[in-house]
VEXDOTOR-803181 format. One record per residue (C-alpha): residue number from 0; x, y, z. Coordinates in steps of 0.1 Angstrom, whole numbers, plus 5000, padded with zeros to 4 digits. Example, Ala and Ser with C-alpha at 12.3 -4.5 7.8 and 13.67 -1.06 7.14 Angstrom:
BEGIN
<site><num>0</num><px>5123</px><py>4955</py><pz>5078</pz></site>
<site><num>1</num><px>5137</px><py>4989</py><pz>5071</pz></site>
***
This chain:
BEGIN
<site><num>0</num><px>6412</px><py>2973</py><pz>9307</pz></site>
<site><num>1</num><px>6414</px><py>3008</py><pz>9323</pz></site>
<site><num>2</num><px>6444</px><py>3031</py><pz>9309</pz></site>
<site><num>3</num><px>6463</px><py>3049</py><pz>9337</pz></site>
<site><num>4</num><px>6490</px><py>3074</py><pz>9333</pz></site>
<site><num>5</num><px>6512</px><py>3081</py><pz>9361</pz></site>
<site><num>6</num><px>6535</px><py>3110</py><pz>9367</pz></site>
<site><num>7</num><px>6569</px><py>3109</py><pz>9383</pz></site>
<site><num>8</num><px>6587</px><py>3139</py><pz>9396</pz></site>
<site><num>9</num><px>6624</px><py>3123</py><pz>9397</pz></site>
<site><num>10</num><px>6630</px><py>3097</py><pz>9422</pz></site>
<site><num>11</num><px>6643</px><py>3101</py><pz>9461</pz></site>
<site><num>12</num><px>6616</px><py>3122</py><pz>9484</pz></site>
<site><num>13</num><px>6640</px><py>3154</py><pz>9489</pz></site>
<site><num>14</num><px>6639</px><py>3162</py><pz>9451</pz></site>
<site><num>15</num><px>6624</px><py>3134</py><pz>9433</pz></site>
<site><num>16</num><px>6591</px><py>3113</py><pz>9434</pz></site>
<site><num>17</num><px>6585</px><py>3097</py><pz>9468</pz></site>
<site><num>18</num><px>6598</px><py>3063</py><pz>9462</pz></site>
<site><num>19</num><px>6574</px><py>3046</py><pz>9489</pz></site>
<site><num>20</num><px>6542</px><py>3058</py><pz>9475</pz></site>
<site><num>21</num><px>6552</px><py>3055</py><pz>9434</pz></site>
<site><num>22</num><px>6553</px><py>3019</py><pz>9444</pz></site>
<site><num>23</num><px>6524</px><py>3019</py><pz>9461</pz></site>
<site><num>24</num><px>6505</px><py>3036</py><pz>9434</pz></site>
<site><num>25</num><px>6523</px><py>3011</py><pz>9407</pz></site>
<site><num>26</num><px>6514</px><py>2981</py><pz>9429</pz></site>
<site><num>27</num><px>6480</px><py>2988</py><pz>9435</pz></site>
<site><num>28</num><px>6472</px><py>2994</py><pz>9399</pz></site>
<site><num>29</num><px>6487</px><py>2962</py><pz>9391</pz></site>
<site><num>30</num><px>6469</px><py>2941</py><pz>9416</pz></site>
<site><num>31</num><px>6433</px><py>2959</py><pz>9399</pz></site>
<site><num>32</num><px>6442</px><py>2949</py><pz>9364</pz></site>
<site><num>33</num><px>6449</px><py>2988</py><pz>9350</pz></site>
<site><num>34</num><px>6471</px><py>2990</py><pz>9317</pz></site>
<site><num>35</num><px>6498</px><py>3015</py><pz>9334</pz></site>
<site><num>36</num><px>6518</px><py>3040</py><pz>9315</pz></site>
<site><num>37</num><px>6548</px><py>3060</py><pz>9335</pz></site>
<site><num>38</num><px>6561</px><py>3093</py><pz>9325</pz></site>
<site><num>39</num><px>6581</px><py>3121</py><pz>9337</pz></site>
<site><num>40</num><px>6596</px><py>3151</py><pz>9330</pz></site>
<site><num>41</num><px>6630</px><py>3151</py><pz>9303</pz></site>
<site><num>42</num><px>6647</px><py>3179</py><pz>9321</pz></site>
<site><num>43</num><px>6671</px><py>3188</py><pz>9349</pz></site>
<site><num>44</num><px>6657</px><py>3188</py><pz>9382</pz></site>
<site><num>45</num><px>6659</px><py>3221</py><pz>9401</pz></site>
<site><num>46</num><px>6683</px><py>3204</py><pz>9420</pz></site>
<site><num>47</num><px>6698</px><py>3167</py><pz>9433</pz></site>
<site><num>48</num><px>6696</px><py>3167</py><pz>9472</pz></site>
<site><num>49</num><px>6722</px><py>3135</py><pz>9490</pz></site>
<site><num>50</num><px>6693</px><py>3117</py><pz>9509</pz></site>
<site><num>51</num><px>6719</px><py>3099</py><pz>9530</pz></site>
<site><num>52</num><px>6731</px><py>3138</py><pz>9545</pz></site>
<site><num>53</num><px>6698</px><py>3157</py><pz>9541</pz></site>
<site><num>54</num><px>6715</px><py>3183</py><pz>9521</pz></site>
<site><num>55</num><px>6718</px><py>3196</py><pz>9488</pz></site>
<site><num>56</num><px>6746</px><py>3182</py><pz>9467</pz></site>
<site><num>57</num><px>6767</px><py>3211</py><pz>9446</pz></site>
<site><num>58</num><px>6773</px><py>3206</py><pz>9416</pz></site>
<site><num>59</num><px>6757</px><py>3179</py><pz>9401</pz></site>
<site><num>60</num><px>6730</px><py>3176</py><pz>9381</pz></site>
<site><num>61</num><px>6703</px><py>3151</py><pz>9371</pz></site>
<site><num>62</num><px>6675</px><py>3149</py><pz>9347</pz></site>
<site><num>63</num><px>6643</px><py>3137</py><pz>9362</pz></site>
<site><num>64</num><px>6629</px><py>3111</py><pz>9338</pz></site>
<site><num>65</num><px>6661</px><py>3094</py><pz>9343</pz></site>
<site><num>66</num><px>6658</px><py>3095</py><pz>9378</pz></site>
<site><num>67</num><px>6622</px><py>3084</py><pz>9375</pz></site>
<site><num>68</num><px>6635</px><py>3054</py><pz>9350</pz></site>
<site><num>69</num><px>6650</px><py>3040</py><pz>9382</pz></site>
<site><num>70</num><px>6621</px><py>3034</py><pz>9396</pz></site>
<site><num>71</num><px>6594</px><py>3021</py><pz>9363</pz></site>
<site><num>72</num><px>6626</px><py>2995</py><pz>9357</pz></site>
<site><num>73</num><px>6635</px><py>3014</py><pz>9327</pz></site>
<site><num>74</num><px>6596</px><py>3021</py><pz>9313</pz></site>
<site><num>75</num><px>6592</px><py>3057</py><pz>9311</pz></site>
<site><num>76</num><px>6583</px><py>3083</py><pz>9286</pz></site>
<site><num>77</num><px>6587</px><py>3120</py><pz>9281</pz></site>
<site><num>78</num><px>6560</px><py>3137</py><pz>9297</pz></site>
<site><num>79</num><px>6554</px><py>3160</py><pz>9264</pz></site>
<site><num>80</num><px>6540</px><py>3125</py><pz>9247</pz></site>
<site><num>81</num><px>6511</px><py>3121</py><pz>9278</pz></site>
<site><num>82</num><px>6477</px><py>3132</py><pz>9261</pz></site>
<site><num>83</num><px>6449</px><py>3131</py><pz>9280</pz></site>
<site><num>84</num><px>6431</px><py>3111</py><pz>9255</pz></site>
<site><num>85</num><px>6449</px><py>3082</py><pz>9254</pz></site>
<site><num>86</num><px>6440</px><py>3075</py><pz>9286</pz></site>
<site><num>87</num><px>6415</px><py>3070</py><pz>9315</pz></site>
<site><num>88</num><px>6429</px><py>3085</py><pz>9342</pz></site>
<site><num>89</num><px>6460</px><py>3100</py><pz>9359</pz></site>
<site><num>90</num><px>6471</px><py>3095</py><pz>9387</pz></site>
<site><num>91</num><px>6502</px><py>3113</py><pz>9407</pz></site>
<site><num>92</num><px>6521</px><py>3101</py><pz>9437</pz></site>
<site><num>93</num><px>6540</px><py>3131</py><pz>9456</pz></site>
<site><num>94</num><px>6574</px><py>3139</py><pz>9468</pz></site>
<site><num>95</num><px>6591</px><py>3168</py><pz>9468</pz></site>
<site><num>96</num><px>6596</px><py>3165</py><pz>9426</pz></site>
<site><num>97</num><px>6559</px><py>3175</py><pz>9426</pz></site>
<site><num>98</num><px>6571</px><py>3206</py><pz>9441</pz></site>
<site><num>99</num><px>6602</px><py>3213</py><pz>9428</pz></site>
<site><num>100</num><px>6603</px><py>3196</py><pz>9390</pz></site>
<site><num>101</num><px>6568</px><py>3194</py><pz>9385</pz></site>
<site><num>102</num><px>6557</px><py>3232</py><pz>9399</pz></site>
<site><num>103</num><px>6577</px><py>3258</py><pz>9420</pz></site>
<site><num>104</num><px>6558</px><py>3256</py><pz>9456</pz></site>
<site><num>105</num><px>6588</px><py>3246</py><pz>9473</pz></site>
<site><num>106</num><px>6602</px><py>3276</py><pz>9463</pz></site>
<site><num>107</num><px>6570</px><py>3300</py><pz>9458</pz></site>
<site><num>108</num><px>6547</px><py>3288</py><pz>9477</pz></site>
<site><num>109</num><px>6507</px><py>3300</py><pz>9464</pz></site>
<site><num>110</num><px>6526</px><py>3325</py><pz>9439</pz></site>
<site><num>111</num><px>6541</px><py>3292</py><pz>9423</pz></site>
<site><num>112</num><px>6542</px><py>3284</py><pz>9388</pz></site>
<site><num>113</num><px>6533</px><py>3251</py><pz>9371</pz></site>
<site><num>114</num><px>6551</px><py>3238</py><pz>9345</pz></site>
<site><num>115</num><px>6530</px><py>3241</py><pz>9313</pz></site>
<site><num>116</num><px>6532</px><py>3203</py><pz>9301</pz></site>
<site><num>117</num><px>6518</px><py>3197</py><pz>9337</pz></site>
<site><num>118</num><px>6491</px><py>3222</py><pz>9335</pz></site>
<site><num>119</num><px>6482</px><py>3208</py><pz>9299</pz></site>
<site><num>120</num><px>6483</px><py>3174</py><pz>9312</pz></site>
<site><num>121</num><px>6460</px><py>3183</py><pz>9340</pz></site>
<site><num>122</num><px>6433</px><py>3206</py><pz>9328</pz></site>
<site><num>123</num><px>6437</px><py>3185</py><pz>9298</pz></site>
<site><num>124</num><px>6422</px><py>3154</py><pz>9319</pz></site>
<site><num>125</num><px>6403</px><py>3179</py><pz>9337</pz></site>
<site><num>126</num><px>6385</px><py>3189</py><pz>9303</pz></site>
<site><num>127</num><px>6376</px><py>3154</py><pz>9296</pz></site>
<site><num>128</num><px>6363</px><py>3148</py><pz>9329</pz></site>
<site><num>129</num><px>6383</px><py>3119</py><pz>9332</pz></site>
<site><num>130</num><px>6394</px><py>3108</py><pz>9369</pz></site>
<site><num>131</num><px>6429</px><py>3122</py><pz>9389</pz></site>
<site><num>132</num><px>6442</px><py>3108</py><pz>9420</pz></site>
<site><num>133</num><px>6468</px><py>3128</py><pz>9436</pz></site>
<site><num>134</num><px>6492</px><py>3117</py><pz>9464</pz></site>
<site><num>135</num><px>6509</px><py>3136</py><pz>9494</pz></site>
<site><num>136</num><px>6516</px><py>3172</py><pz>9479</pz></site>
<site><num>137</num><px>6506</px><py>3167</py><pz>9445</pz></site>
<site><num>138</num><px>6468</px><py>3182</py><pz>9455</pz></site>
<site><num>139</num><px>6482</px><py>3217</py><pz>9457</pz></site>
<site><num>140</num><px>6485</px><py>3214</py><pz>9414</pz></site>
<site><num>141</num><px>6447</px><py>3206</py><pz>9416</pz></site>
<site><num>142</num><px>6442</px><py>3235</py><pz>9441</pz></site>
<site><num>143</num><px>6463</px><py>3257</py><pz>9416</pz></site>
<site><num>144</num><px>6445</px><py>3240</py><pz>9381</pz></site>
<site><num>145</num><px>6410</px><py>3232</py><pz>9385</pz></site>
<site><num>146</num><px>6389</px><py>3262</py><pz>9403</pz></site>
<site><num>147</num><px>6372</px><py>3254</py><pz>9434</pz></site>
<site><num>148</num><px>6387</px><py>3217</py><pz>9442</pz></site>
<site><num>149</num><px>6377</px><py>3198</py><pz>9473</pz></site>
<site><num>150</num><px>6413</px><py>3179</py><pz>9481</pz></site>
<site><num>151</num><px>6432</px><py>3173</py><pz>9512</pz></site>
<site><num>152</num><px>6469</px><py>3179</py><pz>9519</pz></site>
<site><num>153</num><px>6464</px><py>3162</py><pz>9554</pz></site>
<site><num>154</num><px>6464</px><py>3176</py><pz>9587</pz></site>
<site><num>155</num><px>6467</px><py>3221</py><pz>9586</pz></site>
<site><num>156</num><px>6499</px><py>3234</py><pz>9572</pz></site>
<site><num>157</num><px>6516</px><py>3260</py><pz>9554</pz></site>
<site><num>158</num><px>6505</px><py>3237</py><pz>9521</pz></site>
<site><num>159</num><px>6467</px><py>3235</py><pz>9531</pz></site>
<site><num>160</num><px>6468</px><py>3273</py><pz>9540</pz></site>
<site><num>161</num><px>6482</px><py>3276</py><pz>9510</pz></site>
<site><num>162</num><px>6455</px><py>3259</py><pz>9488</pz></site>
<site><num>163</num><px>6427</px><py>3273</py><pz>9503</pz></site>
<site><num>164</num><px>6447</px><py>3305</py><pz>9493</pz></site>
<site><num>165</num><px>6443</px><py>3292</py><pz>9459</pz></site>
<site><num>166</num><px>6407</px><py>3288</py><pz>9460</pz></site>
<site><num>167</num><px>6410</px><py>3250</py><pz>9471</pz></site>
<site><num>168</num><px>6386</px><py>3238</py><pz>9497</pz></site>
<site><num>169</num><px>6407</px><py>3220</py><pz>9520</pz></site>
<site><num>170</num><px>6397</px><py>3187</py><pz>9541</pz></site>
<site><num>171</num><px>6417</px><py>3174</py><pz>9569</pz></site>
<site><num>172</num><px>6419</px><py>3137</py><pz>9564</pz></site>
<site><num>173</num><px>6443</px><py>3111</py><pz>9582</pz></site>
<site><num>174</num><px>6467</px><py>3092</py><pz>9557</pz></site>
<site><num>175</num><px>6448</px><py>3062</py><pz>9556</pz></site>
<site><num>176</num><px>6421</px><py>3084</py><pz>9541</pz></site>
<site><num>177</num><px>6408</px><py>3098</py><pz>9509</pz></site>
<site><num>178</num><px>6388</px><py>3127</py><pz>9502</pz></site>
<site><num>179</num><px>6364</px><py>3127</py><pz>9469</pz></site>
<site><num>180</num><px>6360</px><py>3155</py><pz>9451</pz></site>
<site><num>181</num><px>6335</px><py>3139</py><pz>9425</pz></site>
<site><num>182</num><px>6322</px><py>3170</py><pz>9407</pz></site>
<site><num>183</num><px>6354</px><py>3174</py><pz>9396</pz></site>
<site><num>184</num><px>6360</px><py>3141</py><pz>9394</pz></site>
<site><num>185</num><px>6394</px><py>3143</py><pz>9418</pz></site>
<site><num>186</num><px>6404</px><py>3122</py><pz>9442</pz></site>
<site><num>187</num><px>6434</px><py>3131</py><pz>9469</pz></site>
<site><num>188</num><px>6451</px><py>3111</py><pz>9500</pz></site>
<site><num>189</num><px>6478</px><py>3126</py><pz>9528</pz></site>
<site><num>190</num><px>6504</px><py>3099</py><pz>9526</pz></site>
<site><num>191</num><px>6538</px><py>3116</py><pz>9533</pz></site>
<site><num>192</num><px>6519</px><py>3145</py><pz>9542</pz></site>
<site><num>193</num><px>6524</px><py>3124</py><pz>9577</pz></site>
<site><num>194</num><px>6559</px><py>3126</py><pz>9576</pz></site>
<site><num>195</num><px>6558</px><py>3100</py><pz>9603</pz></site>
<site><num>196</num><px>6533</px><py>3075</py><pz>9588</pz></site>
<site><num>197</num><px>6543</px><py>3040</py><pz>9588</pz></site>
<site><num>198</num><px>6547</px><py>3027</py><pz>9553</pz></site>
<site><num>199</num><px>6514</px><py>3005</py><pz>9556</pz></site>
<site><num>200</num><px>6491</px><py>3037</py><pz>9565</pz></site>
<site><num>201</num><px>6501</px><py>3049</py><pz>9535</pz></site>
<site><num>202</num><px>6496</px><py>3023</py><pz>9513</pz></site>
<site><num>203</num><px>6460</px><py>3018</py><pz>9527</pz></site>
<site><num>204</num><px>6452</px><py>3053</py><pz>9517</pz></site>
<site><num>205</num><px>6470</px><py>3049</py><pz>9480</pz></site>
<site><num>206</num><px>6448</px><py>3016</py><pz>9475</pz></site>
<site><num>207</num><px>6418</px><py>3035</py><pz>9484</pz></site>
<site><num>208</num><px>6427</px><py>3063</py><pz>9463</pz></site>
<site><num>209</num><px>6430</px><py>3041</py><pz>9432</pz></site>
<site><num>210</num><px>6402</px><py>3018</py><pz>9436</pz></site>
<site><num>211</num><px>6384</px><py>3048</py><pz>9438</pz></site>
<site><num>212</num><px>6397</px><py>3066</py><pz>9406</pz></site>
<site><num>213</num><px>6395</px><py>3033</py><pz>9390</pz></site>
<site><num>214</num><px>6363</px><py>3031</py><pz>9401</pz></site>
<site><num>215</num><px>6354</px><py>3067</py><pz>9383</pz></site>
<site><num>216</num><px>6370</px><py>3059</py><pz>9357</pz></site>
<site><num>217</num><px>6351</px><py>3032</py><pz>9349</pz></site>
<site><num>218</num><px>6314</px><py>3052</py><pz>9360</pz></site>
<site><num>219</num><px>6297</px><py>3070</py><pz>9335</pz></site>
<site><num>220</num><px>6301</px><py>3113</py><pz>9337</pz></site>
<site><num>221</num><px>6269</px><py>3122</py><pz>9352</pz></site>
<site><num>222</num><px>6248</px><py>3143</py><pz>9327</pz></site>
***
């Protein structure tokens, strides 16, 4: 059975995980037979945005693997216990989180900073050439972390500017689409990128993302 760690940013699309795609991602593993781990960040998140106004919400705070806990039913772990060993693969969905909790791009944009259990995690799995999938906005960490990655952020933005200002090789791809990076064993999908998509668009381009990680996961590193 294939071991797959996935990392949450939170949970809401403003400043969490997107909610829409983490269960995509959760489902789709399940339905392929993948032993799943979820973990997350134990910290505050930069901050707690009210979904239902669009704004940020003064004064309150929130820690994002407890936010994240909302959506695993209650089956996360700190993201300081994720080792790239114990596992397979990783796999990321996106949301905002990515780039406020995870990384500062939301705030930075190519001068951002990655958080340093992220970048271990990362190039860690990057090291052992094992397979990451990475949803929405969650590319622009590979585009940052692993030099000269083929990934797509979907259709030309300040984001895809922004990674091939990182050194990223950017492919415009439609959200029911993947892009394979497989030298570096990577694999990336739009999915909220398309603000607009309809929910099944996106899920067709997270099931083809993990069947294909899955899929090098399982393949032998080419020699």
């Amino acid at each position: 059975m294939t071991k797959v760690a996935v990392v949450l940013s939170g949970c809401g699309f403003l400043d969490g995980a997107e909610i829409h795609e983490s269960v995509c991602v959760l489902l789709n593993l399940s339905r392929r037979g993948a032993r799943v781990s979820c973990f997350a960040p134990d910290a505050p998140q930069a901050h707690v945005v009210d979904h239902a106004k669009g704004h940020v919400a003064e004064n309150e705070s929130r820690n994002t693997m407890a936010e994240a806990a909302r959506i695993t039913r209650g089956d996360i772990k700190p993201l300081c216990s994720l080792h790239a060993e114990d596992f397979d693969a990783l796999v990321m969905p996106g949301g905002f989180g990515v780039a406020k909790n995870l990384c500062d791009f939301a705030f930075n944009g190519a001068g951002m900073h990655v958080e340093p259990e992220v970048e271990r995690i990362i190039t860690g799995f990057r090291s052992a050439e094992k397979p990451i999938g990475l949803c929405c906005i969650a590319p622009i960490l590979a585009a940052k972390l692993i030099p000269g990655a083929t990934l797509t952020l979907g259709a030309p933005s300040e984001a895809t500017h922004a990674a091939e200002h990182l050194g990223a090789t950017h492919v415009e791809a439609p959200v029911t689409e993947i892009v394979i990076d497989e030298a570096n064993r990577l694999v990336t999908t739009p999915a909220y990128m398309y603000g607009d998509a309809p929910i099944h668009e996106v899920e067709t381009g997270i099931a083809a993302l993990v069947e294909k990680t899955l899929e090098l996961a399982s393949a032998p590193v080419a020699g």
